[in-house]
C-alpha positions as CSV (number, residue, x, y, z in Angstrom):
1,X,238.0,138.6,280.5
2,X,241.8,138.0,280.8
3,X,240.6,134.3,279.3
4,X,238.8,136.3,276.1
5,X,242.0,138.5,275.2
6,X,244.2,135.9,275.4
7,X,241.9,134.0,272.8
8,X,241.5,136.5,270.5
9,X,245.7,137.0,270.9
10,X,246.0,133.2,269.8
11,X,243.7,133.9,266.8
12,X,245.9,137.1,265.8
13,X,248.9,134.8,266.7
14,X,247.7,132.2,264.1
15,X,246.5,134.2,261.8
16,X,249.9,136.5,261.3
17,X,251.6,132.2,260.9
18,X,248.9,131.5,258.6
19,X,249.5,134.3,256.1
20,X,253.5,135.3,256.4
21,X,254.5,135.1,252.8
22,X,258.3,135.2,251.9
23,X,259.7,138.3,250.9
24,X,261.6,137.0,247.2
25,X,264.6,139.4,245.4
26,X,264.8,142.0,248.6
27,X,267.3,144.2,248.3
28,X,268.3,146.2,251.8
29,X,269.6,149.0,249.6
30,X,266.4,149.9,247.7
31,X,265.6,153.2,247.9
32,X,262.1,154.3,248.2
33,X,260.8,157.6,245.7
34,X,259.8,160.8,248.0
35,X,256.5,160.5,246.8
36,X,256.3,157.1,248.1
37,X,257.7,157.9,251.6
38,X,255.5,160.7,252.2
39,X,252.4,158.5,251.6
40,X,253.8,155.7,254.2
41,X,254.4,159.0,256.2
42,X,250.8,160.4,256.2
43,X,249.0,156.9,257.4
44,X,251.7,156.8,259.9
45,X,250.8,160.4,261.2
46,X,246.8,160.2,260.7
47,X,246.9,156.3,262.5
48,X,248.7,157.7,265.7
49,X,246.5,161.1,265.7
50,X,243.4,158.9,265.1
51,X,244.6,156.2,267.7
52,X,246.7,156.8,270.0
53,X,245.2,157.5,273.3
54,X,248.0,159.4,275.2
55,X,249.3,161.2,271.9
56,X,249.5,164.3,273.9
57,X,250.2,162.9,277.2
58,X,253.2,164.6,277.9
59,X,254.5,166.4,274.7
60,X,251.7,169.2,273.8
61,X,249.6,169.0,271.0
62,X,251.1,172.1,269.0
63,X,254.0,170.6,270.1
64,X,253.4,167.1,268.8
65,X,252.2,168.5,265.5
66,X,255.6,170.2,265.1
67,X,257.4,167.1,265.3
68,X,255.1,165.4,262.5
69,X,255.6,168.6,260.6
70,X,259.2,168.0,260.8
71,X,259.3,164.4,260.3
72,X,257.6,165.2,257.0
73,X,259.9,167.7,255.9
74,X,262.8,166.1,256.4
75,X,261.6,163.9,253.3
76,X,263.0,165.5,250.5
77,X,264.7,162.9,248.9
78,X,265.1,159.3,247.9
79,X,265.5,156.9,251.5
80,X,266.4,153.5,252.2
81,X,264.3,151.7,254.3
82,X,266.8,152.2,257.8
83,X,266.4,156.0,256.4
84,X,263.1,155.9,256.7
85,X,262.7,154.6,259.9
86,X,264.7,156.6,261.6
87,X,262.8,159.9,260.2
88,X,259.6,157.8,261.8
89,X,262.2,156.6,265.0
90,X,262.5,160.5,265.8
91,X,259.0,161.7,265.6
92,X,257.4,158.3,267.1
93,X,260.0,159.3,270.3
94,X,258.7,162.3,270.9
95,X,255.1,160.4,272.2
96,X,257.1,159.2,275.2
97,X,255.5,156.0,275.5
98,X,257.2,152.6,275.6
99,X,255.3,150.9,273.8
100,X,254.9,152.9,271.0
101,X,257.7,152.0,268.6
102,X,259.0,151.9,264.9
103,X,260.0,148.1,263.8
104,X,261.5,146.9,260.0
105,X,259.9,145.5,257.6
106,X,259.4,141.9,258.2
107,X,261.4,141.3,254.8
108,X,264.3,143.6,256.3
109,X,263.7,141.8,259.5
110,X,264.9,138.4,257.5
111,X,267.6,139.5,256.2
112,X,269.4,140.8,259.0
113,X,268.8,137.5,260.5
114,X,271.4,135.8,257.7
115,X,273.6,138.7,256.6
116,X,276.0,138.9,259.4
117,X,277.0,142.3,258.9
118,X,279.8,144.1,260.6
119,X,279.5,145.5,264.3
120,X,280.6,148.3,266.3
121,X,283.0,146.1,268.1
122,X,282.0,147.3,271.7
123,X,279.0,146.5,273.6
124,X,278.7,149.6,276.0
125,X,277.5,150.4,279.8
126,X,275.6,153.7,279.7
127,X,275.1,156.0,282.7
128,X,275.1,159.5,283.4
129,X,278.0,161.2,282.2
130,X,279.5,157.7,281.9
131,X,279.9,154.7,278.6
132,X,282.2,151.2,280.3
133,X,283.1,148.6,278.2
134,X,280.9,145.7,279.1
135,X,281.9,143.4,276.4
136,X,284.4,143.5,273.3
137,X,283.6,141.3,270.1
138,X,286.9,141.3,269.0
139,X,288.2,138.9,271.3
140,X,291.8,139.6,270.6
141,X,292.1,142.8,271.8
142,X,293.7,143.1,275.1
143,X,293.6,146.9,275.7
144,X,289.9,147.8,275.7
145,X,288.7,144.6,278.1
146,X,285.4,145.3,280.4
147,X,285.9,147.8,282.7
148,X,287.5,150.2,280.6
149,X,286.0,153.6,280.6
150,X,285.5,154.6,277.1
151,X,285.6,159.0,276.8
152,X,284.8,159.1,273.3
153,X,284.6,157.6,269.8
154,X,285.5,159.5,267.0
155,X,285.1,162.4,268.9
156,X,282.2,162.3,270.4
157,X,281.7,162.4,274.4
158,X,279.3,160.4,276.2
159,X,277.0,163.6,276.6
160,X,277.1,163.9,272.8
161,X,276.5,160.5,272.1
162,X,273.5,160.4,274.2
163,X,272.3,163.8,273.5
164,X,271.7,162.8,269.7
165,X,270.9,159.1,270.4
166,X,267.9,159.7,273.0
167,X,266.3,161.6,270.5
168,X,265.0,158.3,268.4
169,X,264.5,156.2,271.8
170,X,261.4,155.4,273.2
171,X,260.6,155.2,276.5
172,X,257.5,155.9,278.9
173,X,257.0,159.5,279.9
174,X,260.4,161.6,280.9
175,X,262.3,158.1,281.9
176,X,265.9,158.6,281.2
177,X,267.1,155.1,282.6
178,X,265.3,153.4,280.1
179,X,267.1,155.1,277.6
180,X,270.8,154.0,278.9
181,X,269.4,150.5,279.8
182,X,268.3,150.4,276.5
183,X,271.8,151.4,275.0
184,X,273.2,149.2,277.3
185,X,271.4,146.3,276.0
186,X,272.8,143.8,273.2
187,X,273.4,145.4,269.9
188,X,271.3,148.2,270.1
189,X,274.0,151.2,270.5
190,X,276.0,149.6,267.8
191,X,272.7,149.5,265.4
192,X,271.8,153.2,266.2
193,X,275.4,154.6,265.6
194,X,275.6,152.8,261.9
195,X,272.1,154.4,261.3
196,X,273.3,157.8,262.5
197,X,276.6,158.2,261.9
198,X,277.9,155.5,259.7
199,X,280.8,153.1,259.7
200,X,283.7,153.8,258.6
201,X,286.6,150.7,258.8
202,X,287.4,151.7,262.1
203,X,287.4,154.3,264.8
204,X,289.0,156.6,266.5
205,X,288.4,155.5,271.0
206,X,289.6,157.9,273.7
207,X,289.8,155.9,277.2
208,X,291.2,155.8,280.2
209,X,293.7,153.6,280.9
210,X,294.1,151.1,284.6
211,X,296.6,154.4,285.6
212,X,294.0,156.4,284.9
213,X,295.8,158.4,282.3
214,X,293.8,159.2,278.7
215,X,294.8,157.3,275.7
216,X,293.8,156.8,272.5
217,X,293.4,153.9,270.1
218,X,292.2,153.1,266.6
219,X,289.9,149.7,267.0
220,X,288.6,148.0,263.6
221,X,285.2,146.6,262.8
222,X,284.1,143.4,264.0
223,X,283.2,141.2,261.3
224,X,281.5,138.2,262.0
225,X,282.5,136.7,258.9
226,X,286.3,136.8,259.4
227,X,286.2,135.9,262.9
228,X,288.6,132.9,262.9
229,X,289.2,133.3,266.6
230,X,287.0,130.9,267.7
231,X,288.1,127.7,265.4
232,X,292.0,128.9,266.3
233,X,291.6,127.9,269.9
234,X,291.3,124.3,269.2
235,X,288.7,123.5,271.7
236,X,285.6,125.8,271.5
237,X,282.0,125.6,272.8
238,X,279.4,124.0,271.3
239,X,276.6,126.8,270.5
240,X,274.3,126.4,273.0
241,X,275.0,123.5,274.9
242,X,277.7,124.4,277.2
243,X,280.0,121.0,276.3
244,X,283.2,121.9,274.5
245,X,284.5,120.2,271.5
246,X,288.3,118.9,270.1
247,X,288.1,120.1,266.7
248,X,285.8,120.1,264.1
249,X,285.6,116.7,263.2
250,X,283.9,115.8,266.9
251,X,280.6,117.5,267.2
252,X,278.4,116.3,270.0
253,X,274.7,115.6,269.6
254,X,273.2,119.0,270.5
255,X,270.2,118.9,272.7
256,X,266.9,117.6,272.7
257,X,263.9,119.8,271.7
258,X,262.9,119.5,276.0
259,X,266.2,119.4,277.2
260,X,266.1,123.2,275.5
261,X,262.5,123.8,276.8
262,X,263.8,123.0,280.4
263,X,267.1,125.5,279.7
264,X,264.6,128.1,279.0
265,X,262.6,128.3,281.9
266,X,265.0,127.7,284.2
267,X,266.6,130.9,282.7
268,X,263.7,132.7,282.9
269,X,262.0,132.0,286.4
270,X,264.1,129.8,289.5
271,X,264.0,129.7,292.5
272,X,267.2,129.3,295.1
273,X,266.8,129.1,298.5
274,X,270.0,129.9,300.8
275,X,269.1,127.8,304.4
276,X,271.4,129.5,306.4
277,X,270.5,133.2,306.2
278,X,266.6,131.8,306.0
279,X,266.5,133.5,302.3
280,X,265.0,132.9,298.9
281,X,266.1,134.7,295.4
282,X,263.4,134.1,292.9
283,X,264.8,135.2,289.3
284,X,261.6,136.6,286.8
285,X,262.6,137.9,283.7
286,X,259.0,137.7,282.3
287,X,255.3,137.8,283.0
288,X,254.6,136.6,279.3
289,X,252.3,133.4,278.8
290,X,254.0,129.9,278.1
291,X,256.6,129.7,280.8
292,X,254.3,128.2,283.7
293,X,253.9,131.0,285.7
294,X,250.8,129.6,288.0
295,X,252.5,126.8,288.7
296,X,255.9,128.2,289.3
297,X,254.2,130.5,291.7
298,X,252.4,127.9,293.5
299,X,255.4,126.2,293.6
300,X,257.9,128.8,295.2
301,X,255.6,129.7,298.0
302,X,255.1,127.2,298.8
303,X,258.5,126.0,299.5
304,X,258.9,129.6,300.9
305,X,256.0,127.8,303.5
306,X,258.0,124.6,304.2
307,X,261.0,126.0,304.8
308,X,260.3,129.1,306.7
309,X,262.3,131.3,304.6
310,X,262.3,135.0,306.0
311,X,263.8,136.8,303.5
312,X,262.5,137.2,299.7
313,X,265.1,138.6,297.1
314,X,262.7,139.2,293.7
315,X,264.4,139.8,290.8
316,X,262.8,141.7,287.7
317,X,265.6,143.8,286.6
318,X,265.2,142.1,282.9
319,X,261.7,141.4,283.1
320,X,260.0,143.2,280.3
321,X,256.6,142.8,280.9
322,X,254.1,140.5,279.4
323,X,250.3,139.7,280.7
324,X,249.0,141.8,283.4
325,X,247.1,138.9,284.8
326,X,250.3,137.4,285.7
327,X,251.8,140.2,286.9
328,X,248.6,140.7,289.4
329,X,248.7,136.8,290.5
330,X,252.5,137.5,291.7
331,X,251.2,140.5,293.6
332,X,248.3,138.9,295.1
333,X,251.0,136.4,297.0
334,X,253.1,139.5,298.6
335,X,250.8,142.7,298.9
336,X,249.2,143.0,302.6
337,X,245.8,144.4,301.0
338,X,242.8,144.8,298.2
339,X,243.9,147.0,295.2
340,X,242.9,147.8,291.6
341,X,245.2,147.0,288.6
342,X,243.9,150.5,287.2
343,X,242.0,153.3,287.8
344,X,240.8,153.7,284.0
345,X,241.6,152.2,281.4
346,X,240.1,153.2,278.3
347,X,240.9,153.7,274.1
348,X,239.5,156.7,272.5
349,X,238.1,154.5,269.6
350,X,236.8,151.4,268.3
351,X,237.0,151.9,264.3
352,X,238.8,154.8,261.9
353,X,239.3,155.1,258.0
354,X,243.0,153.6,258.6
355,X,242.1,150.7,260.4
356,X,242.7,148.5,256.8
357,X,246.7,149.5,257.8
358,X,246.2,147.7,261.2
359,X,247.4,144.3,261.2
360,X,244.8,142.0,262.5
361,X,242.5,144.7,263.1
362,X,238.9,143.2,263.1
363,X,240.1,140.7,265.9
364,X,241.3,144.1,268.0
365,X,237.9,145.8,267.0
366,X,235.9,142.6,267.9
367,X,237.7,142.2,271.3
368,X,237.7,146.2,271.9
369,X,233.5,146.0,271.2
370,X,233.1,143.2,273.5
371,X,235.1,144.3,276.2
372,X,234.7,148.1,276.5
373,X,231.8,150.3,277.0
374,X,231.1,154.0,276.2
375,X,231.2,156.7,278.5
376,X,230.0,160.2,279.1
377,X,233.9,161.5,278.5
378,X,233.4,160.1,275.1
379,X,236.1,157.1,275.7
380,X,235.2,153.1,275.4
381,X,236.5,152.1,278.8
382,X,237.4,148.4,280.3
383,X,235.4,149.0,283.1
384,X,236.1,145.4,284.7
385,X,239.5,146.4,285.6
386,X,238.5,150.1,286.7
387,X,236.0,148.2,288.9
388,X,237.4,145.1,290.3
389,X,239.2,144.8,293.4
390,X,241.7,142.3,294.2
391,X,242.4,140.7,297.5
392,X,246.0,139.0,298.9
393,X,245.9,135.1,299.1
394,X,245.6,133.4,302.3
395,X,247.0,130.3,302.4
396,X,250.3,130.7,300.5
397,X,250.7,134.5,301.5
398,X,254.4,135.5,302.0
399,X,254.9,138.0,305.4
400,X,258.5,138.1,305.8
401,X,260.4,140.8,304.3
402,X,260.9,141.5,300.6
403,X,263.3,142.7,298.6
404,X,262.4,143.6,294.7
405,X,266.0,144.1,292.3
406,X,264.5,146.8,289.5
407,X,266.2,148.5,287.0
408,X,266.0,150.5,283.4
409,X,264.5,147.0,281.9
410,X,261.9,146.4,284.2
411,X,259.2,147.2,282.2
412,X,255.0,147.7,281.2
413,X,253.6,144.5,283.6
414,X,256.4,144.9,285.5
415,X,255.8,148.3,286.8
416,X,252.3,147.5,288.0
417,X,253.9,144.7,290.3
418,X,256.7,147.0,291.7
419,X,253.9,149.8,291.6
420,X,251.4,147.8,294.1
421,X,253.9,147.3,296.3
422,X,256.0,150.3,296.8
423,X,255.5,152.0,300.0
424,X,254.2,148.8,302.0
425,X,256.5,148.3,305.3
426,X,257.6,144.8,304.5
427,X,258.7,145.7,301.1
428,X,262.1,147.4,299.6
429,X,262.5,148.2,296.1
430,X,267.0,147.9,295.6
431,X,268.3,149.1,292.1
432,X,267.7,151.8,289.7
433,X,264.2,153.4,288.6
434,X,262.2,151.3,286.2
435,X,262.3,152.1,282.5
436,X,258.2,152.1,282.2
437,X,255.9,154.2,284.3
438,X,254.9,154.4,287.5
439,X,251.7,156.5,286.7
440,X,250.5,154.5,284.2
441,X,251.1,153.7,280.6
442,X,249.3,153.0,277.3
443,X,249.4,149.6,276.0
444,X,247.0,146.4,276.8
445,X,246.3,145.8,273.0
446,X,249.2,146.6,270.7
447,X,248.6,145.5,267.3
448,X,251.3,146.1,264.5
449,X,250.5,148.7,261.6
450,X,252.4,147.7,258.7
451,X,252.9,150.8,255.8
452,X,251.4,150.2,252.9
453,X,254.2,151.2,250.1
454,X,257.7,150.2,252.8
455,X,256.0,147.6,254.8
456,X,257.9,149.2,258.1
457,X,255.9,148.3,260.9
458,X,255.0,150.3,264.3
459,X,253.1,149.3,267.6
460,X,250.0,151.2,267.9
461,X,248.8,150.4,271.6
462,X,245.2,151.3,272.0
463,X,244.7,151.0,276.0
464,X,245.8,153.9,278.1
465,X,246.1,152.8,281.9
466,X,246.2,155.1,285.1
467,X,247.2,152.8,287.7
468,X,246.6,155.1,290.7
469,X,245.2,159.1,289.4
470,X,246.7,159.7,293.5
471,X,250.0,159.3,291.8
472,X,252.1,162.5,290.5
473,X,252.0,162.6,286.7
474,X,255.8,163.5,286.4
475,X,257.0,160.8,284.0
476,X,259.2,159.2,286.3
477,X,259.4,155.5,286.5
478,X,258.6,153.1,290.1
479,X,261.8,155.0,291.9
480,X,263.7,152.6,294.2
481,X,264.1,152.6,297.8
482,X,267.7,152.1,298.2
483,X,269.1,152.9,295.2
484,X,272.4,150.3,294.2
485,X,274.1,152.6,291.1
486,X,277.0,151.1,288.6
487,X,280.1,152.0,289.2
488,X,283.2,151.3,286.7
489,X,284.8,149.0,289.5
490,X,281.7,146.7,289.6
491,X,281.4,146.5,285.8
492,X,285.2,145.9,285.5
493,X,284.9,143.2,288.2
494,X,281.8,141.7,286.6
495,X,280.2,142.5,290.2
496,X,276.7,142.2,290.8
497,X,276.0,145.4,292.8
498,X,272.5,145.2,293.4
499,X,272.4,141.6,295.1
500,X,275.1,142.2,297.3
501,X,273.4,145.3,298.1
502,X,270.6,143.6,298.7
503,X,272.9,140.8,301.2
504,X,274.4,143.8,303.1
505,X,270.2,145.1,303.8
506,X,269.4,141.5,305.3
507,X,272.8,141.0,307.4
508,X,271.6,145.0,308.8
509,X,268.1,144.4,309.6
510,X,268.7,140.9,311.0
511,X,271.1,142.4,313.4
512,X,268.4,145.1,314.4
């Protein structure tokens, strides 16, 4: 079965290659009639009412159907596309699912990939009550360096910031640390401030200072374009190949096409074994197809085997999800008995009057016929995975004591690893709560609705998954065992908290 969907996701993959047409004269500041946005609007509303299997999950229907009330009023005029999509940003949040979410056109898409705009200059660390500098783009300035507690910008606390930005953030059920991880993450706070409350050519940043005393300081916009910082230092790196370079006139070779391939996955699964506290740190940051997986598995334990390693430090703090048949292979090596993947799993529908909007749709409605039946509660359910049981492996079976790193970007697949093996003796989950759901969530197939009249696209996932109906339905993600929280000292210092948290649980339980 997990063969089949994978097939049909190669055709959809093709397909979407096969027909991507350049996007000529686009202009980002086009503005869209009313008229125009409320018919994008209305397929929007009647696809996710007629599709979306956990719609009313955990926001009530009346509920629900005063936030699409709302979205639609709050149409009254003219809207650029980023307009628009944050009207659709706000009500698509209020689902509370993670993988329900609001994308830009692929034209937009394009040309934010060559226009180098201007940047908030500071990449953030959310949490609580608290915003650290993590990272400052302009490179120059010596005052707000990482570490620095940042109080406000422009006025605006933490708690405000938050307040207003969580309202347009997706995440799965009630999960608040998905929503700072996500802040936390890249570019994204400095995307969501310019769409709610606009750049200006510089702004206005309360702080606290190494004395601890509040200070202010007016910090300008980071522009790309101007940034002459780099080719001022004489000898710069290379983009992406770690070697360093004179000036411009001495360019290396950059690398191969498989030298690039082999940077890749070693960034995205190792394995590093340390002989002398008998310990192995496997690094996953995904459980998506065309890294290796199987064979990296096979690999790992089995040098786990050979070398009699004791101790396993897992880490999926950036692992986002991907195929759940991955995800269940990994578990099958650590989990000390037979479980399910899911209780149900099942989409309300096979076919509406809207699936014309649904990219790809008569793959998803072939695959959804073949693999789902009907039942008497009215839903087409994927009865193999509500059925099947799954045993641990034998031979390459890892008994010594494990230790899973999670955090807000541990995500979808993820959270069904984690999920399995909460609870079992050998097992300790270190870190923060996961950002998806420990419950369940809705997702499996996600095709892409693209709006008619905009072409701003959303993820419609059709599957919704209860992993264990034993579980308490309170929105919360896999919770941690031993929590290992960010502190401003740790960010400051560049410290990875959980790991050594993690070192200090080994050196305690050997010494037991």
């Amino acid at each position: 079965m997990n063969r089949l969907y994978s097939f049909f996701c190669l055709l959809s993959t093709l397909f979407l290659f096969a027909c991507g047409a350049s996007e000529k004269g686009f202009r980002p500041d086009r503005k869209y009639a009313p008229e125009v946005l409320r018919k994008d609007y209305t397929v929007f509303r009647n696809l996710l009412e007629a599709w979306h299997p956990s719609l009313y999950w955990y926001t009530p229907r009346d509920s629900m159907s005063a936030y699409f009330d709302e979205g639609y009023a709050a149409i009254r005029d003219s809207m650029t596309e980023p307009q628009f999509r944050t009207v659709l940003s706000f009500v698509i949040a209020k689902v509370d699912c993670g993988h329900t979410s609001v994308r830009a056109s692929k034209a937009y898409v394009h040309y934010l990939d060559t226009a180098r705009l201007p940047l908030f200059p500071l990449v953030l660390k959310f949490w609580s009550d608290t915003m650290v500098v993590a990272a400052n783009l302009n490179r120059r300035d010596m005052t707000l360096r990482r570490g620095t507690q940042v109080l406000s910008i422009n006025g605006r606390t933490t708690q405000q910031l938050t307040d207003t930005l969580f309202n347009y953030i997706v995440t799965d059920g009630l999960n608040q640390t998905g929503k700072y991880q996500y802040l936390s993450t890249g570019l994204h706070f400095s995307s969501w401030y310019k769409d709610l409350f606009g750049y200006s050519d510089s702004f206005e940043i309360a702080y606290r200072d190494t004395a601890g005393l509040v200070k202010n300081i007016r910090i300008p916009l980071y522009d790309p374009r101007a940034d002459t910082f780099r080719r001022s230092l004489g000898r710069v790196l290379l983009p992406g190949t770690g070697q360093r370079e004179k000036g411009p006139a001495q360019r290396t070779r950059p690398p191969s096409k498989r030298a690039r391939k082999k940077r890749e996955l070693l960034l995205t699964r190792n394995l590093q074994v340390d002989s002398a506290s008998q310990t192995a740190y496997i690094t996953l940051n995904t459980f998506e197809h065309g890294y290796h997986l199987r064979g990296f598995f096979r690999h790992a334990f089995k040098e786990l085997k050979t070398r009699k390693v004791k101790n396993l430090v897992l880490d999926v703090r950036s692992n986002g999800g991907g195929d759940a048949s991955l995800s269940t292979l990994l578990t099958r090596y650590l989990i000390d008995k037979r479980f399910k993947v899911a209780d149900s799993l099942y989409t309300v529908r096979r076919h509406s009057p809207y699936d014309r909007y649904i990219n790809n749709g008569f793959l998803y409605e072939l695959l959804t016929l073949v693999a789902s039946r009907k039942h008497n509660d009215g839903k087409y359910h994927f009865g193999y995975f509500e059925r099947h049981h799954y045993s641990p492996f034998k031979n390459l079976h890892f008994d010594g004591q494990v230790y899973i790193l999670t955090g807000g970007n541990s995500f979808s697949a993820t959270c069904l690893f984690a999920g399995a093996l909460k609870g079992q003796s050998n097992v300790t989950l270190v870190g923060e709560e996961t950002g998806g759901g420990y419950y369940g969530n809705t997702a499996w197939m996600i095709p892409d609705v693209t709006l008619p009249n905009t072409k701003v696209r959303f993820r419609l996932p059709r599957f919704r998954l209860v992993v264990d109906r034993t579980r308490e339905k309170n929105g919360r993600g896999v919770l941690p065992d031993v929590p290992a929280l960010p502190t401003i000292e740790a960010i400051g210092k560049g410290q990875d908290f959980k790991t050594a948290r993690v070192k200090e649980l080994i050196t305690a339980h050997r010494l037991q």
